[in-house]
C-alpha positions in Angstrom: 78.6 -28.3 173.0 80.5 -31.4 171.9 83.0 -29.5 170.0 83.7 -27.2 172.7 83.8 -29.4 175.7 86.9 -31.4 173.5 88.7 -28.0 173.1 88.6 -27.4 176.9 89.5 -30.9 177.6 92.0 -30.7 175.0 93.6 -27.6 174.5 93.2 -25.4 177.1 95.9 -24.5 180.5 93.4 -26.4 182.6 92.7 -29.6 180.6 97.0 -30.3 181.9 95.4 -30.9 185.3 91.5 -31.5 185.4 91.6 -31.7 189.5 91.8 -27.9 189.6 89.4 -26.1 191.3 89.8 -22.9 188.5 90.7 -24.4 185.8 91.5 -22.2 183.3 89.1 -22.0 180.0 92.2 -19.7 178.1 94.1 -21.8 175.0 97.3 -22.9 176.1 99.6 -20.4 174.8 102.4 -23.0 173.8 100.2 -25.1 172.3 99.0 -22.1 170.2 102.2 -21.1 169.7 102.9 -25.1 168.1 100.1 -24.3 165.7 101.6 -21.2 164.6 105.2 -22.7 163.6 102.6 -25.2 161.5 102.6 -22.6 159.1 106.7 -24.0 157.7 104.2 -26.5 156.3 102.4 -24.6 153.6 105.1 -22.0 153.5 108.0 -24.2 152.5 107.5 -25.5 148.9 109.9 -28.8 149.5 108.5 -29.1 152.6 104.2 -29.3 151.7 105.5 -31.6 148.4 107.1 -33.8 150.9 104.1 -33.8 153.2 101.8 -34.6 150.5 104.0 -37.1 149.3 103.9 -38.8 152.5 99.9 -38.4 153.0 99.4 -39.7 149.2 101.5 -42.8 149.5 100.0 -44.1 152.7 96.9 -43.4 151.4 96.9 -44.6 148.0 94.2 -47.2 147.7 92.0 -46.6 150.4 90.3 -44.0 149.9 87.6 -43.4 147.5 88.4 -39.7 147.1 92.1 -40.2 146.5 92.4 -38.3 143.1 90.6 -35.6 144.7 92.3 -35.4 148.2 95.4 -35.7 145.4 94.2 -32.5 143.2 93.1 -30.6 146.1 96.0 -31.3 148.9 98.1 -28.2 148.9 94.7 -26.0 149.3 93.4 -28.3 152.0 96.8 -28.3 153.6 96.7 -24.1 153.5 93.1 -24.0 155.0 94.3 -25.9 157.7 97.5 -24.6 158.7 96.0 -21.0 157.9 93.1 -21.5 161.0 95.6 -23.6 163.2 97.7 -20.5 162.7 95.2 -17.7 163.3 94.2 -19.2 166.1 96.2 -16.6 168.7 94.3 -14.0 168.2 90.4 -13.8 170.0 88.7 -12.8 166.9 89.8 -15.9 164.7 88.5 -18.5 167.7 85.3 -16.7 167.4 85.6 -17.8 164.1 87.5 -21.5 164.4 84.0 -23.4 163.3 83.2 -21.1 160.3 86.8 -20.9 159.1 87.3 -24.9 159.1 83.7 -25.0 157.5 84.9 -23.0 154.7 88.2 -24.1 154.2 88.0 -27.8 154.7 84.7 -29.1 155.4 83.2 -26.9 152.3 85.8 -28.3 149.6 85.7 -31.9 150.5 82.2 -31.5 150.9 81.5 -30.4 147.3 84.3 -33.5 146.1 81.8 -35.6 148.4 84.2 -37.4 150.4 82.4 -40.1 152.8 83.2 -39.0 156.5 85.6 -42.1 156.9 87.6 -40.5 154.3 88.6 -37.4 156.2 88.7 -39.3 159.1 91.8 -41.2 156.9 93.3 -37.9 155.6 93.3 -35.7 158.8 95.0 -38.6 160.8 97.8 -39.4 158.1 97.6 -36.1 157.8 98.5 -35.3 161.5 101.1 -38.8 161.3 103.1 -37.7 158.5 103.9 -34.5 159.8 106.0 -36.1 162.9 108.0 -38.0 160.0 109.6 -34.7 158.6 112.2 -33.1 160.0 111.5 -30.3 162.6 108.4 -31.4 163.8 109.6 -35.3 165.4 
């Protein structure tokens, strides 16, 4: 229930304007549409080295799973971009929770990386893509 009330708040037409009467519990479809251009990231070789050059620097040193967020960037970065991405079609936000469980959550699971880890990695995740070019 958690989850879902932050996605209504968050990403949906009426979260823009909460004193609506009917708000409106679709995605925003430019904000889905964001999601989908995401996938330049994983696409574009120079572009996910850059990226993970950027996420490794800033994080060097502080987190305890660095070697492994390291090893394991470019197929964390993929599971990512590759729900974000999906998400346009009703079938795939069915599946948003199970998808991001198997893609992400499952991996850094089985590398056992402490929760404040990923917090670390998703936002310098999310910070270093506003660095690169096309998405400032």
């Amino acid at each position: 229930a958690f989850c879902a009330e932050l996605m209504i708040q968050n990403w949906t037409l009426g979260a823009v304007d909460s004193q609506m009467d009917d708000m409106d519990m679709d995605l925003d479809k430019e904000f889905l549409q964001d999601l989908k251009e995401l996938k330049v990231l994983v696409a574009d070789k120079d572009l996910l080295d850059l990226h993970k050059s950027l996420v490794c620097t800033a994080l060097r040193g502080k987190l305890g799973v660095f070697s492994e967020m390291e090893a394991n960037f470019k197929n964390l970065s993929r599971g990512l971009v590759n729900v974000a991405a999906k998400l346009t079609h009703n079938k795939d936000v069915r599946d948003l929770f199970v998808d991001l469980v198997e893609k992400f959550v499952e991996p850094c699971r089985s590398d056992h990386w402490p929760l404040s880890d990923v917090r670390f990695f998703l936002n310098q995740y999310s910070v270093s893509v506003h660095s690169l070019d096309g998405f400032r």
